[in-house]
Each structure stands twice: as structure tokens, then as C-alpha cells.
KOLROFI-571097 format. One line per 4 residues: number of its first residue (from 1); their letters; for each residue x, y, z of N, C-alpha, C. Coordinates in steps of 0.05 Angstrom, whole numbers, plus 5000, padded with zeros to 4 digits. Atoms other than C-alpha are relative to their C-alpha. Example, Ala and Ser with C-alpha at 12.3 -4.5 7.8 and 13.67 -1.06 7.14 Angstrom:
<dodrens>
1	as	5018,4976,5000,5246,4910,5156,5018,5024,5000 ~ 4984,4976,4999,5273,4979,5143,4985,5022,5014 $
</dodrens>
This chain:
<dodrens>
1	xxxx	5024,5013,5012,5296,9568,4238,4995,4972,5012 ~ 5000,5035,4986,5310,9493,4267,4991,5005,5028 ~ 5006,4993,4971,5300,9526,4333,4979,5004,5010 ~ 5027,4995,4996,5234,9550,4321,4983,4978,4996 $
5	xxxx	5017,5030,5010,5205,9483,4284,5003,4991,5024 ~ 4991,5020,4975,5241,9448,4344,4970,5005,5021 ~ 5019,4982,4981,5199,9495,4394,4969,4994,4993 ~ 5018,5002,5017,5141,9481,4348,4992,4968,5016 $
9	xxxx	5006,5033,5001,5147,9405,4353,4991,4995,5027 ~ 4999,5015,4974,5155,9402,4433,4971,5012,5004 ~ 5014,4981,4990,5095,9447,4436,4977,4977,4989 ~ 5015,5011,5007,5058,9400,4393,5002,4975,5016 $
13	xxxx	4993,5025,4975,5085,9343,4439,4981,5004,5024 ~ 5006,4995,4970,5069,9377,4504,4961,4998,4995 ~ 5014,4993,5022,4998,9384,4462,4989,4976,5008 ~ 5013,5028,5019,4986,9311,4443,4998,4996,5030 $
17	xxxx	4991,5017,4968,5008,9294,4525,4977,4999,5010 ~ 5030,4986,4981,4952,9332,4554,4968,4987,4980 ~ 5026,5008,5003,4894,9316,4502,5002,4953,5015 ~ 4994,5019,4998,4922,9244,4518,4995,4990,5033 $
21	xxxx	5009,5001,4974,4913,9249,4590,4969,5003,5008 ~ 5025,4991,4987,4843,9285,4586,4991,4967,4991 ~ 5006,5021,5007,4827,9225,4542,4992,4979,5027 ~ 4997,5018,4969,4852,9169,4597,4975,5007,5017 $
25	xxxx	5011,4995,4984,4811,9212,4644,4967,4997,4987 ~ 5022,5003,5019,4750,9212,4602,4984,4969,5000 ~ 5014,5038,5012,4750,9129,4586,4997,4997,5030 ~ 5005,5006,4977,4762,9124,4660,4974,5001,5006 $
29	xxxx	5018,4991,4992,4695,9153,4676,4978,4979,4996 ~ 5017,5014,5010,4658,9117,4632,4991,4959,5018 ~ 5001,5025,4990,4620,9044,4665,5004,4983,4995 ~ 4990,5020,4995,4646,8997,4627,5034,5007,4992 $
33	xxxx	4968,5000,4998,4721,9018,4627,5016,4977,5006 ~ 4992,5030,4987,4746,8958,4673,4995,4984,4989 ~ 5006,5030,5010,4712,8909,4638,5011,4998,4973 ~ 4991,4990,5033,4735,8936,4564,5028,4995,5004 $
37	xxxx	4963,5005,4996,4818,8937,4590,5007,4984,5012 ~ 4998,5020,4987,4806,8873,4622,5012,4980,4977 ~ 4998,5026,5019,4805,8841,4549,5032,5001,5000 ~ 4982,5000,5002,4879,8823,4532,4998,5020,4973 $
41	xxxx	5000,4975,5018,4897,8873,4482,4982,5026,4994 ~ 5021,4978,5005,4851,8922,4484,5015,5015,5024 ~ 4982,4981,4987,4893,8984,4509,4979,5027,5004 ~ 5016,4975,5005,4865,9048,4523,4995,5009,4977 $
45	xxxx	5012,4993,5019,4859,9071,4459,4978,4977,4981 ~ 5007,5022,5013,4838,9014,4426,4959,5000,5019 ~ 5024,4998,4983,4779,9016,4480,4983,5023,4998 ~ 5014,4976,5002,4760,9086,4469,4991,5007,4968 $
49	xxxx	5012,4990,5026,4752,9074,4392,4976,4979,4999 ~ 5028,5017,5003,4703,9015,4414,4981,5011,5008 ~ 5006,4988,4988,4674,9058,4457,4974,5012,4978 ~ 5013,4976,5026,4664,9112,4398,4989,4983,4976 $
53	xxxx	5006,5018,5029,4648,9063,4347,4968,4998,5012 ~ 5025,5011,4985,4584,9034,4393,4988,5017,5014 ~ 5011,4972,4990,4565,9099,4423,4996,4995,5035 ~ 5001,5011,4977,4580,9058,4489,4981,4992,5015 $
57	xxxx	5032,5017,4993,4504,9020,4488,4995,4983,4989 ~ 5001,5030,5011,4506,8953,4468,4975,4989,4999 ~ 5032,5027,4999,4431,8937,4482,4994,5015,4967 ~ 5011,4998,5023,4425,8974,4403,5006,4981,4991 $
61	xxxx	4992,5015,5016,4462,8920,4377,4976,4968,5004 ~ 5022,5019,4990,4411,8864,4419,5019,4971,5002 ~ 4978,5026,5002,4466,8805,4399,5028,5012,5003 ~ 4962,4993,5011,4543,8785,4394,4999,5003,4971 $
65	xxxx	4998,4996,5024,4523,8775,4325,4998,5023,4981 ~ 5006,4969,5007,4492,8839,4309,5032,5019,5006 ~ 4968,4983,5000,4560,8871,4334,5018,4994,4983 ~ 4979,5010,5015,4607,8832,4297,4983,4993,4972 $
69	xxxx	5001,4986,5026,4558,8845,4231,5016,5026,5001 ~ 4995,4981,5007,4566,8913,4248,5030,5007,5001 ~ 4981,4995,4997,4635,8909,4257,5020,4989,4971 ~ 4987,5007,5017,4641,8877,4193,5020,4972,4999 $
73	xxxx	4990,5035,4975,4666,8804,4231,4986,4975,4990 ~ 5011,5017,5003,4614,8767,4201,5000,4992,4968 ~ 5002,5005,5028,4609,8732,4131,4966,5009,4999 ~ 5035,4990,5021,4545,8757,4081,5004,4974,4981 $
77	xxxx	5003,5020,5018,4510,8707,4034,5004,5015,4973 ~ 4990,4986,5034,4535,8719,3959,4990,4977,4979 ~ 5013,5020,5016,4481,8674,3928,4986,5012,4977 ~ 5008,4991,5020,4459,8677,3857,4985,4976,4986 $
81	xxxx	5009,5022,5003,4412,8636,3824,4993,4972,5010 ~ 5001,5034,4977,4411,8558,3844,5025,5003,5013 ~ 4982,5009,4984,4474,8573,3869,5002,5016,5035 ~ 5019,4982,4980,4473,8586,3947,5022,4983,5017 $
85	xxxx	4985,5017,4983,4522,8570,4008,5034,5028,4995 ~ 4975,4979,5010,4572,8629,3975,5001,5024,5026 ~ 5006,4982,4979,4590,8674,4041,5028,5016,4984 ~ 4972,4981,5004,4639,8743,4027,5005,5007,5031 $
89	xxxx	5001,4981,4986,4662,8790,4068,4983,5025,4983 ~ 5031,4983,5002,4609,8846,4074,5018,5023,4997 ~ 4994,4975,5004,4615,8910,4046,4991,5030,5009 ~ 5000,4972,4991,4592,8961,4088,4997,4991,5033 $
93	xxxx	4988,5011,4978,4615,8955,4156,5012,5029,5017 ~ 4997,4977,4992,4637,9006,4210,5041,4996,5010 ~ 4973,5010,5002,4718,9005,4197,5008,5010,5024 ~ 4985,4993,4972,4735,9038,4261,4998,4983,5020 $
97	xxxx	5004,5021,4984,4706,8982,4302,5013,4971,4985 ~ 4982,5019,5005,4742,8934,4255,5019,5010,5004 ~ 4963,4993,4998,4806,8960,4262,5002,4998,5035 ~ 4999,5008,4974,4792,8960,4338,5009,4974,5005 $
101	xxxx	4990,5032,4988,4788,8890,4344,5011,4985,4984 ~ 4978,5017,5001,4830,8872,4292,5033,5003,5016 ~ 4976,4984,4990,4890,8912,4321,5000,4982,5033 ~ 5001,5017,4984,4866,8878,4387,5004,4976,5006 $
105	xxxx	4997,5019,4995,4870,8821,4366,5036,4987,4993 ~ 4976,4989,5007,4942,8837,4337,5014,5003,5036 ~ 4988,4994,4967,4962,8857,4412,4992,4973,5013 ~ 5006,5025,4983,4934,8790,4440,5009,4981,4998 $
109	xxxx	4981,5016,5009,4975,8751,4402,5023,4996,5012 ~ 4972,5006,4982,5039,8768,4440,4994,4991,5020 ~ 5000,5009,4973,5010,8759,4510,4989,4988,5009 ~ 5012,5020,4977,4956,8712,4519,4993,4977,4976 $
113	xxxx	4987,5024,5018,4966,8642,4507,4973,4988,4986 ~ 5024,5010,5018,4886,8628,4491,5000,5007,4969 ~ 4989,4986,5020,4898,8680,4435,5015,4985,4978 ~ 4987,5009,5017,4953,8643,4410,4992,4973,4996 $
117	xxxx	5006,5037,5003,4927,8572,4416,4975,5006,4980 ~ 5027,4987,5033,4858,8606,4371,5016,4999,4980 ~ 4989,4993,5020,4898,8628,4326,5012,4981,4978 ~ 4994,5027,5018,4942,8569,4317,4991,4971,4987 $
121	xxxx	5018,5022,5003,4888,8522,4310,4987,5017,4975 ~ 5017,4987,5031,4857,8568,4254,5018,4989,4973 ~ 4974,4999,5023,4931,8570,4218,4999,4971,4986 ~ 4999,5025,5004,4928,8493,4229,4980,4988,4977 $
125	xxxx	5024,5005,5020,4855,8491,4186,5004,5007,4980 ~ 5001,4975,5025,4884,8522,4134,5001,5023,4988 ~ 4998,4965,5003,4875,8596,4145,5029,5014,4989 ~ 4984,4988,5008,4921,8640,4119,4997,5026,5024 $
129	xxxx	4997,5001,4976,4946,8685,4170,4987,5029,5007 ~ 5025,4979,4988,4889,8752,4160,4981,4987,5007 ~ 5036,5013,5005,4828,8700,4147,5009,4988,5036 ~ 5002,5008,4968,4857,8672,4224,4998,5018,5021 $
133	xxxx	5000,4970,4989,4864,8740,4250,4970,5018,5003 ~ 5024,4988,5005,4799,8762,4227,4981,4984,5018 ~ 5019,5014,4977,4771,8698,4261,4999,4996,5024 ~ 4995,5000,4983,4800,8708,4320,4994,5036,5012 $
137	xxxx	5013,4981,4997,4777,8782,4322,4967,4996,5001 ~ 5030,4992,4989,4710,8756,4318,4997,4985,5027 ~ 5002,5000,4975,4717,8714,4372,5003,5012,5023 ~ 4999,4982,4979,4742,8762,4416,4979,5023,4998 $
141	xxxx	5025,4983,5000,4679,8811,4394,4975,4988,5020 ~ 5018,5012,4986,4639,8754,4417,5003,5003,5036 ~ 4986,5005,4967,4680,8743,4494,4995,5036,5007 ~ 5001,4969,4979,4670,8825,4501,4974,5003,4995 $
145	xxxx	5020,4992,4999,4608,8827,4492,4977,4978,5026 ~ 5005,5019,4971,4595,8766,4544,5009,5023,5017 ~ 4989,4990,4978,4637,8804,4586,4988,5025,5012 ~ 5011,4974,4991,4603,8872,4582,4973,4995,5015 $
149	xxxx	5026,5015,4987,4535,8830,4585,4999,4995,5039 ~ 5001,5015,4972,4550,8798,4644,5016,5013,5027 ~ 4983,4976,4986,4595,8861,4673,5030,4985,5010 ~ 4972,5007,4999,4655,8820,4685,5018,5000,4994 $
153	xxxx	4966,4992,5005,4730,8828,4682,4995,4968,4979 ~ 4993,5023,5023,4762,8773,4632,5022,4989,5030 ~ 4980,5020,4988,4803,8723,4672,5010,4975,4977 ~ 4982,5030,5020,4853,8673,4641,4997,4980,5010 $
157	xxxx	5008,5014,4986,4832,8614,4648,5029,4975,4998 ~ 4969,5009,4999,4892,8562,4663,4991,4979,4975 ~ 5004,5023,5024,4917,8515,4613,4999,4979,5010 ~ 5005,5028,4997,4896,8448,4618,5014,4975,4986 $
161	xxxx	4987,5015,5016,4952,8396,4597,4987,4968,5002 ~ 5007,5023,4998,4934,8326,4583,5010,4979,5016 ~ 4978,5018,4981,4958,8265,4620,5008,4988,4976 ~ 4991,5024,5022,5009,8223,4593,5002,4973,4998 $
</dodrens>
């Protein structure tokens, strides 16, 4: 019986390999590929749910801002009466494209040092360490959507130390 589950499992393996490959082959195709795995964290998958989230036509969205409403990135006004200046987070939002670029921005954190210098300057304001994460997912909504705009790769740009 272990032999057969086993048999079972690799089969589902061998399985996952191949839709996993067509995939790859699939995002490849697509025109903005290069410019989408250029961002730091944004992996193939991660790219192929922005992909699917945006139906891979950004002139519907017209802005960065319009994306990162629809991505749920942006604060909503939560005004009542004279009172006014109250922003939430918004409640209807397209979670697959959040989870994209929060997870992205989760992956960007280890390897690129702009990433981490955002971040830590959020932490430094106070943030607590989703509300910096979240703000650093929207900036990176904003930088890919320059990027797609303007068809260009992402380059790191060097750090600039001060004199002493």
C-alpha cells in the first residue's frame, strides 16, 4: 500500500514539474516578462499572478495609483460627519495582486539594499513591521509600473555614502 501512495506521490511530482515548466514557458512569451523579473523579488511565479491579476494591460488601470487602489495598496477616506482626514484600509481589493506584491516585497527584503533602507526608514517612523511592508509594497507597485511604462529593466542604483 506505501508503495502505491509512494508511486502516487512521484507521479503527482513528475505532474506539478511539467505544468511548472509549461508555465515558465508561457510567462516567457509574454512582452513584458523581462521587465516584470527584473523587479527584485518578483520570481516567476510571483510575476505570473501579476500577470493574471491585471490581465497583462495596464493602460485599464490609466495610473500607478489606480493599480495600487486596485491592488488594495492604497488608503480609502473613512469620513463621517465633520469628521474628515480618517483613511482605512479598503475593503474590496483584488487579493491575488496583493499578495503578489506583498510576498514581493517579502523577497526584496533579503536582497536589495534599497528595499531594505525603505523599509528601515518606515520602521524608523514608527511603523510596525506589516503597516512598513505594506508601504513598501506600494512603492514597489508604483517602480513596476514606471518600469513597464517606460519598458525598462530595474537597475540598482548604487549607494551613495556621505562624506565625512
Amino acid at each position: 500500500m506505501v508503495a502505491r501512495i509512494a508511486k502516487g506521490v512521484l507521479a503527482l511530482d513528475e505532474e506539478i514539474a511539467e505544468l511548472d515548466a509549461l508555465i515558465q514557458a508561457r510567462f516567457n512569451e509574454h512582452r513584458h516578462a523581462t521587465v516584470i523579473r527584473s523587479l527584485p523579488g518578483m520570481g516567476t511565479l510571483l510575476s505570473v499572478e501579476f500577470i493574471d491579476a491585471t490581465g497583462g494591460d495596464l493602460d485599464a488601470f490609466g495610473t500607478a495609483d489606480r493599480l495600487a487602489s486596485f491592488a488594495g495598496l492604497s488608503p480609502v477616506p473613512r469620513d463621517s460627519g465633520r469628521v474628515s482626514g480618517n483613511m482605512r484600509r479598503p475593503r474590496r481589493y483584488h487579493r491575488g495582486l496583493l499578495r503578489a506584491f506583498y510576498l514581493s516585497a517579502m523577497a526584496s527584503l533579503r536582497t536589495c539594499s534599497a528595499s531594505q533602507a525603505y523599509y528601515g526608514r518606515k520602521r524608523n517612523e514608527g511603523k510596525g513591521h506589516k503597516q512598513a511592508l505594506l508601504a513598501l509594497a506600494r512603492r514597489r507597485a508604483n517602480v513596476l509600473w514606471a518600469m513597464l511604462r517606460d519598458g525598462e529593466c530595474h537597475e540598482a542604483l548604487p549607494t551613495v555614502t556621505a562624506p565625512a
